[in-house]
C-alpha positions, 0 to 999 in steps of 0.5 A: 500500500502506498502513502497517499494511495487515494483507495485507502485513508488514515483514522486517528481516534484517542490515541490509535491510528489505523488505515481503512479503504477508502470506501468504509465509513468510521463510526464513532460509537464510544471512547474506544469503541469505532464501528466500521461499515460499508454501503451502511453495512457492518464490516468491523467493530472495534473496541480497545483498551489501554492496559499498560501494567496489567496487560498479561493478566487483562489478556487472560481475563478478557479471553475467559469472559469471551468463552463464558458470555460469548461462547468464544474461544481462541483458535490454535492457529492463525491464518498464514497472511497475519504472521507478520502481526505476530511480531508487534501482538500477540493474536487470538482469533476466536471461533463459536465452533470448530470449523466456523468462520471467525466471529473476532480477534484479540490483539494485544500490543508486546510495547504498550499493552494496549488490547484491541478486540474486532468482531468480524461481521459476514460482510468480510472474511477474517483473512480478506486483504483489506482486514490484513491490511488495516491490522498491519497498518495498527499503530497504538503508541507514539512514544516519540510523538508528542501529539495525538492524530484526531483524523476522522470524518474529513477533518484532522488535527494534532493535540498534546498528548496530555490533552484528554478527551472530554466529550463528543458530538457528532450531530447533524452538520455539527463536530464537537471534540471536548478535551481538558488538560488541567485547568485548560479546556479545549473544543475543536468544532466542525460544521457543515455546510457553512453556506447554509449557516452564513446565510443568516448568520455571520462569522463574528456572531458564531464565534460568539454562538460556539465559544459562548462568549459575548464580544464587541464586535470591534473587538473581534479581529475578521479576515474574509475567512477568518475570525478570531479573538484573544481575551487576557484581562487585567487581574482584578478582571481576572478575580471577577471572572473566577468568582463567576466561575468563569475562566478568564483567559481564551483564544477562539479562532474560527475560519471558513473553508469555502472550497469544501463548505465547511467551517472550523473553529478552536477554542481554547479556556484557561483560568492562566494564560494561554501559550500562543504557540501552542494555539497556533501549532495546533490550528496550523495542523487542523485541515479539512479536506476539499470535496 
């Protein structure tokens, strides 16, 4: 498979990255848990946990609970095509009866811990390439990455690693990613189509709308595609605010992509002072892809 190779396209959720074709949808069902289909038809389902320590033990704990619940239990060999894997997992592919096809696969990471358990549904065998493919391109841990890939529907951006996701929204034309780091607060928004929301509304006033904030208009700086705002007040603003339970100090940019008719905004809470440069590397890493 080829970088950039237009038939497949990267996923990054809450610290995993993988590879899918291009033709399967994600679907965000959970923290840790992504659905994968095709033509609204099941192909995947995924959920994985981050065990670190207790990985041996959570391994074993987890293939027991599969053979009581789920009448699972793990085969004694692995199709030929994912031996490779064998070097970064450990690998189970689980069966309900002999010579059935595979219902899931447990992989557990040698590095990190991390557990990943797919069911396989009938739309795709468990040795089809693009299954074998998708495994092969797992990456579960960056230890030389500072950030985090978030990839999903068309949009992607980098985050600290010590941002944590918060909360979630995938509404109707509306992505909302929420994540705390201390006493920073961060939202990432993705709306859809922004033609349709400027027409009565403008840039400034959803600015104010989704960084629930009120500005003076004069206030806020305004390019054709672009707005934006800093708010650092002096200290005796900086006390009202926080008896107001109100954290003082934001950076919120929102911008308009009119090629894909889409809108991005980041906003940014602290109750101290906000690096620039930490604002401005991950709105430089925050793409939206052209339709």
């Amino acid at each position: 498979m080829k970088e950039g190779d237009s038939q497949w396209r990267n996923i990054g959720w809450n610290d995993l990255e993988f590879q899918c074709p291009a033709r399967w949808d994600v679907i965000v069902s959970g923290e840790r848990h992504l659905l994968l289909e095709e033509n609204f038809q099941p192909v995947l389902e995924l959920r994985y946990h981050d065990n670190k320590e207790k990985a041996a033990r959570i391994e074993k704990q987890i293939l027991r609970n599969l053979q009581k619940e789920n009448g699972l239990f793990p085969h004694k060999s692995i199709p030929f095509s994912w031996q490779p894997l064998s070097k970064h997992f450990s690998l189970y592919l689980l069966l309900q009866e002999k010579e059935s096809p595979p219902r899931a696969a447990l992989l557990c990471c040698k590095e990190c811990g991390t557990t990943l358990l797919f069911y396989f549904f009938k739309t795709l065998a468990a040795n089809h390439p693009d299954i074998t493919t998708l495994f092969s391109s797992l990456c579960c841990h960056n230890a030389k990455n500072e950030q985090t890939l978030w990839e999903i529907q068309d949009f992607k951006l980098r985050l600290p690693k010590r941002f944590q996701l918060n909360s979630y929204t995938f509404a109707a034309g509306m992505t909302r990613l929420s994540f705390q780091d201390g006493s920073l607060t961060a939202h990432i928004c993705r709306l859809a189509p922004a033609s349709q929301r400027l027409q009565s509304t403008t840039l400034s006033q959803l600015l104010q709308v989704l960084g629930d904030v009120e500005i003076p208009e004069e206030d806020i700086i305004q390019t054709e595609e672009m707005v934006t705002h800093s708010r650092h007040p002096p200290i005796y603003q900086q006390i009202l605010d926080r008896f107001k339970r109100k954290l003082p100090f934001h950076e919120i940019i929102l911008r308009h992509h009119p090629k894909s008719d889409r809108l991005s905004g980041l906003f940014v809470f602290d109750k101290k002072p906000i690096s620039r440069k930490s604002v401005t590397r991950i709105i430089d890493s925050y793409e939206i892809y052209p339709l």
